[in-house]
N, C-alpha and C positions, 0 to 999 in steps of 0.2 A: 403489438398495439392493436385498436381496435376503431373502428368506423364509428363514429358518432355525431350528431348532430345537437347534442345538449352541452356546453360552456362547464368546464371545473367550476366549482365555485368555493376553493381553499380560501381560507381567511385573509391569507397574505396579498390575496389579489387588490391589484391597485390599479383599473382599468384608466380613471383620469392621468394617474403620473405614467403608466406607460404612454400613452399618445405623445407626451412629454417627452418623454425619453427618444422615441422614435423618429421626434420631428429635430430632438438634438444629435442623432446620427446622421442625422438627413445632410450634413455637411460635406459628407462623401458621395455623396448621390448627386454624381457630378452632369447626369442628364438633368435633372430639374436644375442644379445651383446655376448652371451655364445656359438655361434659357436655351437648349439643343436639342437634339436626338440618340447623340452620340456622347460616351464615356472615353475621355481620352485612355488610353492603354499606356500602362508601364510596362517595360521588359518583365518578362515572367519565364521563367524555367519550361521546359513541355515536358508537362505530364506522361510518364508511362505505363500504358494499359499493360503490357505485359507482366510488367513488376507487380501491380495490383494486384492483376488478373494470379500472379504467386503467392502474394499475401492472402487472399483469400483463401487459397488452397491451403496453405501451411496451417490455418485455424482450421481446416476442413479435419484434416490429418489428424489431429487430438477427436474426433467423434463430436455429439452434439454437446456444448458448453453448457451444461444446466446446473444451475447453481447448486453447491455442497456435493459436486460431482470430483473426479480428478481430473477428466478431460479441461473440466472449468477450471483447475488449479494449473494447471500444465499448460494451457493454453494464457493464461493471465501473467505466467512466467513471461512467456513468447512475448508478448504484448508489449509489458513493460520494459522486458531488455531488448527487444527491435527499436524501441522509443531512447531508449540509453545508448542504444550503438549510433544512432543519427543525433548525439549530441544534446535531447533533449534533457532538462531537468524534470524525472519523477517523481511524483506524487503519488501512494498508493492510500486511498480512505476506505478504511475497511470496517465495518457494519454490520450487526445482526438486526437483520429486517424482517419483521413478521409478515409472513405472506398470508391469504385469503382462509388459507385451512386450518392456519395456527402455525405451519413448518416457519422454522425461522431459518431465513437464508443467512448463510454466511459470503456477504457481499463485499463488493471491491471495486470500489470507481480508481481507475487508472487515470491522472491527469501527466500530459507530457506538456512542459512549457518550454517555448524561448522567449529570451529577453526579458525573464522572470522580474526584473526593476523597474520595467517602464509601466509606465501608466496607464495611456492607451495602449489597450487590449482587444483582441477577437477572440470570441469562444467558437470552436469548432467542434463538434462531438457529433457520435452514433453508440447506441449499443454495440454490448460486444458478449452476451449472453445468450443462448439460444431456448425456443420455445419448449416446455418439457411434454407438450402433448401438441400430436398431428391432430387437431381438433378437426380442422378443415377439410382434410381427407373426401375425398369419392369416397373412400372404402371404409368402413366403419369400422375393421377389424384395424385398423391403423391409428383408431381416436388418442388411444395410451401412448401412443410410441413417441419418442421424443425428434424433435425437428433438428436436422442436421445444419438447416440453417445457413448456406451460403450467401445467398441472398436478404436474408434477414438476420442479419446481426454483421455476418463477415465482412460483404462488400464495401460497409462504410466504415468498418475500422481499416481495410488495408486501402481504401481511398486517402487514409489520414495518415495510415504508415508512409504510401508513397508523396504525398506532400512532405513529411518531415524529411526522408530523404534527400527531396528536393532542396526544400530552406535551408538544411545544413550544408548542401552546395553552395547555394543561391541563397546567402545570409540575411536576414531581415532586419535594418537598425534601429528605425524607426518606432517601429510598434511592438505589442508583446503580442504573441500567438497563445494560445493555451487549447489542448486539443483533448478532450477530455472521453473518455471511453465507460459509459454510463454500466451497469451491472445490473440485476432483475428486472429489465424491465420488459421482459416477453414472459412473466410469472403471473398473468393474469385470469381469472377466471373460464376454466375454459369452456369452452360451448356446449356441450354436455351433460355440465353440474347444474343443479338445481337453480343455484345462482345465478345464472350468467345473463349477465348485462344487469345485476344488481349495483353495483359497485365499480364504477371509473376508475377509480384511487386505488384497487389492487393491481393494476398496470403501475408500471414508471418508475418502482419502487424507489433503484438508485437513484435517479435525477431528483424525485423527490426531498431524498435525503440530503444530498447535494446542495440542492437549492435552499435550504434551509439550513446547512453545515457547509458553507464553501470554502475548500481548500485553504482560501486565504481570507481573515479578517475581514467583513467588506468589500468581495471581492465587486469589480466593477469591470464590464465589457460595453467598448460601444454596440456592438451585434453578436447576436451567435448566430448560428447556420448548424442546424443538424441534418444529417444523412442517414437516411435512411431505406433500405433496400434499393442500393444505387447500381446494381449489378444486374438486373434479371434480365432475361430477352423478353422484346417487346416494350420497355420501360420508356413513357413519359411522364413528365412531371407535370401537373397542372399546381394552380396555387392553393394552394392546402388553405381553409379555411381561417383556422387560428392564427394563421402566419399573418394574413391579411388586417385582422383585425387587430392585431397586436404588433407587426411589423412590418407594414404595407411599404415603408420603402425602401426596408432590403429588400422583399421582395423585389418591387421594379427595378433595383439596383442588381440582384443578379440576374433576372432573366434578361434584361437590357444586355449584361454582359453575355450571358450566353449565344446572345441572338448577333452581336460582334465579333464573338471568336470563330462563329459557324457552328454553333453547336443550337439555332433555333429550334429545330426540327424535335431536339428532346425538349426542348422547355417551351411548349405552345402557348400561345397566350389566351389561357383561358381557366376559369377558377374551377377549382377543387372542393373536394366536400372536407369537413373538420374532423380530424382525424387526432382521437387521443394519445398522445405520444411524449417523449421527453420534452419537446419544446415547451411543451403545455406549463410543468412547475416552472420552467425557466423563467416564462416569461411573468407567469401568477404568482411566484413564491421567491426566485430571484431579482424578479423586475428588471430582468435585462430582455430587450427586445429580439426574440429567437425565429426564425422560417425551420419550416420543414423543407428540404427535399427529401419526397419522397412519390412514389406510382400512384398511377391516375387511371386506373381501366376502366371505361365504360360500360364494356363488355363484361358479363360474370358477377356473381355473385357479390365479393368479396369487396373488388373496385381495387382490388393489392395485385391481381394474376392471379393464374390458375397454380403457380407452386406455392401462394402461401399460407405456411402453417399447413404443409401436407410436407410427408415425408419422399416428394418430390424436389424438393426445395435444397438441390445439389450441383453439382461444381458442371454439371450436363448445362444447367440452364444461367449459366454465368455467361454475358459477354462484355468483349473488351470494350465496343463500344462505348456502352453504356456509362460502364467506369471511366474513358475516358472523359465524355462529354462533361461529367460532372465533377472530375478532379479536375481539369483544363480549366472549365470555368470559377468553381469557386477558390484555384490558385489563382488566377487571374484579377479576382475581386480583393483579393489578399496583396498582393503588388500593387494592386493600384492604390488599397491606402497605405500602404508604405510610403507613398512618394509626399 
């Protein structure tokens, strides 16, 4: 993904009906509905950091995931049958997506559902593709090489492996989950080419597609929450731009929770810059109301850390923390509308 401060503006977007949408999730947002402070808490399974903190290495282990690679076919295996062993019902949509220079990717949104009949719905996703160039690099001699990606791309798929694990413990009846693992969308122009910063809409590819081909008919979510580089040291999360103006009260709906469970200290209260991402089609071209998490650095260039998009960006600068803080918590926002 890429830092931006200019709004997609896909045809599909529909800024009046999402607000709509937004303020009809707002049901769960049980600090405002309750005239409080405080979200009452459901039982919630505890999240764990170690098991993550494996999942992410295990996609490490296949090399960087870049699309029409084998590492990306072998690792998409892994993906979808870790999602098959915890019981989930898979979904593999698979796509030839023209990327920026003509290469057409051969893509694969991996969707894991439970409770595949019910209605009410939460969309959970991160990519699960890794960047094909160290764009970012200190080292220039590094711009080509492709990013290993543990932190950008891994973290927030095995944040989503270890929740499924959990739910298929810890069953959910009420609602349907659907956890969806987005495909090219770290294929974007990179810093380098002539291009760059021409073109927004060479980012996101799968979500893209997604959000205009969704798995099911019609599909409908009261929220999504996507993750994204939920792993790195050093990592907090401020509120991501687009999330705000498109989702403002999941938003306060998770950082209220996070700041409940003890996990405030990542999720501070204070806004973010707009950051082009998968959420983006979600909310524009899906019209389901989607948040970022994702890193907020002040410090540095980037505003992502100093590993991203450098082929520093490895299982060294993974911590468990981090992963817990934000599997804990947005397990936690997930129990509570179960109830």
């Amino acid at each position: 993904m890429k830092k931006t401060v200019i709004p997609f503006r896909w045809e599909a977007a529909a800024f009046g009906f999402l607000l709509m949408l937004c303020a009809a999730c707002g049901n769960k947002t049980r600090s405002e509905a309750n005239g409080n402070d405080t979200i009452p808490m459901a039982a919630a399974p505890d999240f764990n950091a170690d098991s993550a903190y494996q999942y992410t290495a295990a996609q490490c282990a296949f090399g960087p995931r870049v699309p029409n690679t084998e590492a990306h076919r072998l690792c998409g295996d892994y993906i979808a049958g870790k999602f098959k062993s915890f019981g989930a019902a898979v979904t593999e949509q698979k796509a030839d997506l023209r990327a920026f220079d003509g290469t057409i990717l051969k893509a694969r949104n991996i969707i894991a559902s439970y409770n595949p009949e019910a209605e009410a719905r939460i969309l959970v996703c991160a990519h699960w593709d890794s960047r094909p160039w160290a764009d970012n690099d200190p080292d220039e001699a590094n711009w080509e090489k492709p990013v290993l990606a543990a932190n950008d791309g891994a973290s927030g798929v095995a944040v989503m492996l270890e929740m499924a694990r959990l739910i298929q413990l810890s069953p959910i009846n009420n609602i349907g989950i659907d956890f969806i693992c987005f495909d090219a969308e770290d294929y974007g122009i990179p810093q380098w080419s002539e291009e760059a910063g021409s073109d927004a809409t060479s980012w996101c590819l799968g979500s893209q597609h997604w959000a205009a081909n969704p798995h099911v008919y019609g599909y409908r979510a009261r929220f999504g929450i996507l993750l994204d580089m939920v792993g790195g040291q050093g990592n907090t999360f401020s509120k991501e731009g687009y999330s705000r103006q498109y989702a403002s009260q999941v938003v306060e709906l998770v950082w209220q929770t996070a700041a409940q469970t003890g996990y405030g200290q990542f999720f501070p209260d204070r806004d973010g810059g707009y950051v082009t991402d998968d959420h983006v089609p979600v909310n524009q071209i899906a019209q389901i109301p989607c948040i970022d998490i994702i890193p907020y650095f002040t410090d540095g260039a980037s505003g992502f850390g100093p590993t991203w998009h450098t082929v520093d960006d490895n299982m060294e600068h993974i911590d468990r923390q981090v992963l817990e803080a934000v599997g804990q918590t947005v397990l936690q926002v997930i129990y509570n509308e179960n109830e």
